[in-house]
C-alpha positions in Angstrom: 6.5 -23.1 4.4 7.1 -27.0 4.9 5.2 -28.7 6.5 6.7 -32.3 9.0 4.2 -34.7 9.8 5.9 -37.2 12.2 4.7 -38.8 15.6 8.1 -39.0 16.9 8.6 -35.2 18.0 12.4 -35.5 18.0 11.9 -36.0 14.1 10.0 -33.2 13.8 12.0 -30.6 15.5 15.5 -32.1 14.2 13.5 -31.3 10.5 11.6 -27.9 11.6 15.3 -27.2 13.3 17.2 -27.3 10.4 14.8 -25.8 7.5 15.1 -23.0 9.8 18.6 -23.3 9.3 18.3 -23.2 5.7 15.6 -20.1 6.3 12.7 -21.5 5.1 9.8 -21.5 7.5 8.4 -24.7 9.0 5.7 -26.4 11.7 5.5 -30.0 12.9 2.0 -31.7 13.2 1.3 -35.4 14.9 -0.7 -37.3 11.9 -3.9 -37.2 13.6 -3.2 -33.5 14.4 -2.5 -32.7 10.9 -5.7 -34.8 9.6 -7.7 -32.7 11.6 -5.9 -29.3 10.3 -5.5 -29.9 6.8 -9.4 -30.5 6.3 -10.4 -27.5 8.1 -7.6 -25.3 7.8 -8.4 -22.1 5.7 -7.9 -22.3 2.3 -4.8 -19.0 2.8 -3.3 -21.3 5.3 -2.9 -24.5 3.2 -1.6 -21.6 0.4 1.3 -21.0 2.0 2.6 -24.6 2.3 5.3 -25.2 -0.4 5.8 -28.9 0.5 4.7 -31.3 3.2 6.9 -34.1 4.8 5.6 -37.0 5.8 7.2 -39.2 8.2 6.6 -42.3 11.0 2.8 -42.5 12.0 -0.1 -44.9 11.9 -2.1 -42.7 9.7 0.4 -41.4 7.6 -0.8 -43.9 4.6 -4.2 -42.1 5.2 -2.7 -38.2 4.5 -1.5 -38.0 0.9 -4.8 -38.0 -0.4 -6.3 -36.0 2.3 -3.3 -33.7 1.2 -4.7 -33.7 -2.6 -8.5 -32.9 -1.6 -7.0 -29.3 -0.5 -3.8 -28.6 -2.6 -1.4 -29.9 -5.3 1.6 -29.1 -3.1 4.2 -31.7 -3.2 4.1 -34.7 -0.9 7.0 -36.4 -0.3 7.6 -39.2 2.1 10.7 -40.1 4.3 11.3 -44.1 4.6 12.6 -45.6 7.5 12.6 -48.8 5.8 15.0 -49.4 2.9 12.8 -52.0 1.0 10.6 -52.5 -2.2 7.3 -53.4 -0.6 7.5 -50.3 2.2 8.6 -48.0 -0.8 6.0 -49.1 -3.3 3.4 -48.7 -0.4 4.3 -45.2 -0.1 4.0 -44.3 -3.6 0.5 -46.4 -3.7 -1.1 -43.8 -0.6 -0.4 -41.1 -3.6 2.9 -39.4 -2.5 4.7 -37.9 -5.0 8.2 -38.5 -3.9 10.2 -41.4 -1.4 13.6 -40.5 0.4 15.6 -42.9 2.7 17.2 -40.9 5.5 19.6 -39.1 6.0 18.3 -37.1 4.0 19.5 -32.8 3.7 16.5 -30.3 3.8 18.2 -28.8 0.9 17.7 -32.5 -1.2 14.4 -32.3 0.0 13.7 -28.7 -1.3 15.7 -29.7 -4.8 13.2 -32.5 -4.9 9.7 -30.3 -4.0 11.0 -28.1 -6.8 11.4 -30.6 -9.5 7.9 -31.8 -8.4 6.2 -28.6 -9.3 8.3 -28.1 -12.0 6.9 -31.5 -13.4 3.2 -30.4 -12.2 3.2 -27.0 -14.0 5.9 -27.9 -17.0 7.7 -25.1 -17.0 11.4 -24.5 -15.9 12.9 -24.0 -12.4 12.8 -20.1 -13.0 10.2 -17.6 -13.6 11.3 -14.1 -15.7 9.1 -10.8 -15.5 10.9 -8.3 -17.4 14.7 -8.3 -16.6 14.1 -10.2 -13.7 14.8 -13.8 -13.2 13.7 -15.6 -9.8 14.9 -19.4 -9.3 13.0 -22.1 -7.6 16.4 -23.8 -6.3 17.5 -21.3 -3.7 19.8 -19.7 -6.0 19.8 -15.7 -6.0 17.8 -14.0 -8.5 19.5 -12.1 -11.7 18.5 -9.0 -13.2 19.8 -8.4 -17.1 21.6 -11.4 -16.5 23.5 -10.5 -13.8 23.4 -12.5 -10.4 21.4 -10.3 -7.6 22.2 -10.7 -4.2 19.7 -10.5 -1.6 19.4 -11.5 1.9 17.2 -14.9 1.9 14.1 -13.1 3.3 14.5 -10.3 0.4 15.0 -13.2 -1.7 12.1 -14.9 -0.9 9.6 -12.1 -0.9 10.7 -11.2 -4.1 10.3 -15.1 -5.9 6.4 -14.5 -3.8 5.9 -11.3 -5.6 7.2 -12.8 -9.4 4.9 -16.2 -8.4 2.0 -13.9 -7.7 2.9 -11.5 -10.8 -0.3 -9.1 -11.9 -2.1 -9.6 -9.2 -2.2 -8.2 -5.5 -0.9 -10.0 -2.2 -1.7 -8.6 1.0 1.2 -8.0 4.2 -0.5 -10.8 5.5 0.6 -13.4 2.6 3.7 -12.5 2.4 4.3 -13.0 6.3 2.5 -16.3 6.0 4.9 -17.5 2.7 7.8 -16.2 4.4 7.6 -16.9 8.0 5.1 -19.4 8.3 1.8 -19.5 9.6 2.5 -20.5 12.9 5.3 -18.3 13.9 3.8 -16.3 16.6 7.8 -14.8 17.9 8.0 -12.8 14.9 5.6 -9.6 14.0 3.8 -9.4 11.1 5.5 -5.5 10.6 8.8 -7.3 10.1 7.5 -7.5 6.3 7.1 -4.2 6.0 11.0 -3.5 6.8 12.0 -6.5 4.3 10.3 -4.8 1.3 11.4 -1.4 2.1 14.7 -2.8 1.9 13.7 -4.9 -1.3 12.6 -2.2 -3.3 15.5 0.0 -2.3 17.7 -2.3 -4.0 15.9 -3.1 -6.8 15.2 1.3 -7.7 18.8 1.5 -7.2 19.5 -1.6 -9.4 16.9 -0.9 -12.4 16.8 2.6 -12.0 13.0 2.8 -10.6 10.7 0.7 -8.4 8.9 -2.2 -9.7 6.9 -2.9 -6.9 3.6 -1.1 -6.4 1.9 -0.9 -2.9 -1.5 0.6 -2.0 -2.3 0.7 1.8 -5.1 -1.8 2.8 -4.8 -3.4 -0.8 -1.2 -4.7 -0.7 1.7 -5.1 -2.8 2.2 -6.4 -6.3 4.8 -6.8 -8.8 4.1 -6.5 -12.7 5.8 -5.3 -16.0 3.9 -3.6 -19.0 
């Protein structure tokens, strides 16, 4: 999920408009609303934010670091202003990242992943077994071979590699996928993507690499 911060809230539905676009799950917060969430927000909440955007505000020079208390998800600010001092300002309140708009919520994705990529040092895909997930949007590949996968399938899949060994609950995956404010969509909905998921990955590798136990969740791991 991304996360707009913005006190113009044409700015932040034209951004939460068209991530959805690009089906990745957004929510738009006024800075002094987002002050308040992000330092009482539970810690599975602030989890499932992949990036936060921050935008016009008085307080937005206050959020970066309020950001880092809870999380080392990428921070990256949009500039109104195309000059040295405003950008330099930016990068001095502890954002990772300045863009000048217009800017594509695909650029902006590109540049959350090369942020973690930089935080964690490792490479913009993850392999478990044959499987290789992407961190660009690209489909996944399995033996080498590109797999195609509806973007939710696709998504659920990279949460389950990024999660590897370990279990994540319906809940978690609704929350990475969706968002945690998306209250027009049921949680079940999940339920249908992995059924789906796993059908075409038994057919693919010849058996069912996901393991589910009711009330524990779901996990993904190769011996």
């Amino acid at each position: 999920m991304i996360v707009v911060v913005d006190e113009r809230t044409l700015v932040k539905d034209g951004y939460t408009s068209l991530f959805g676009r690009e089906g990745i799950p957004s929510t738009g917060f006024d800075p002094v609303e987002f002050g308040e969430w992000v330092a009482s927000a539970a810690e599975s909440d602030i989890a499932a934010v992949e990036a936060f955007l921050l935008g016009q505000g008085d307080r937005t020079g206050d959020l970066p670091r309020a950001i880092r208390d809870r999380t080392s998800a990428p921070v990256i600010a949009v500039s109104d202003q195309p000059s040295l001092e405003a950008t330099l300002a930016l990068f001095d309140s502890g954002v990772d990242d300045v863009v000048r708009k217009p800017v594509h919520p695909r650029e902006i994705l590109a540049r959350a992943a090369a942020i973690r990529r930089r935080l964690k040092a490792v490479a913009n895909y993850t392999e478990i077994g044959p499987i290789r997930v992407f961190s660009d949007g690209r489909d996944p590949e399995i033996n080498g071979d590109v797999f195609p996968l509806p973007r939710r399938e696709r998504r659920i899949l990279e949460y389950l590699v990024a999660n590897r060994g370990r279990r994540v609950s319906k809940s978690q995956i609704f929350n990475a996928i969706y968002g945690i404010f998306d209250e027009e969509v049921e949680e079940n909905v999940v339920e249908s993507h992995i059924s789906k998921l796993r059908k075409k990955l038994r057919k693919k590798l010849g058996f069912d690499p996901v393991d589910s136990k009711r009330f524990l969740g779901y996990c993904i791991d190769w011996q």
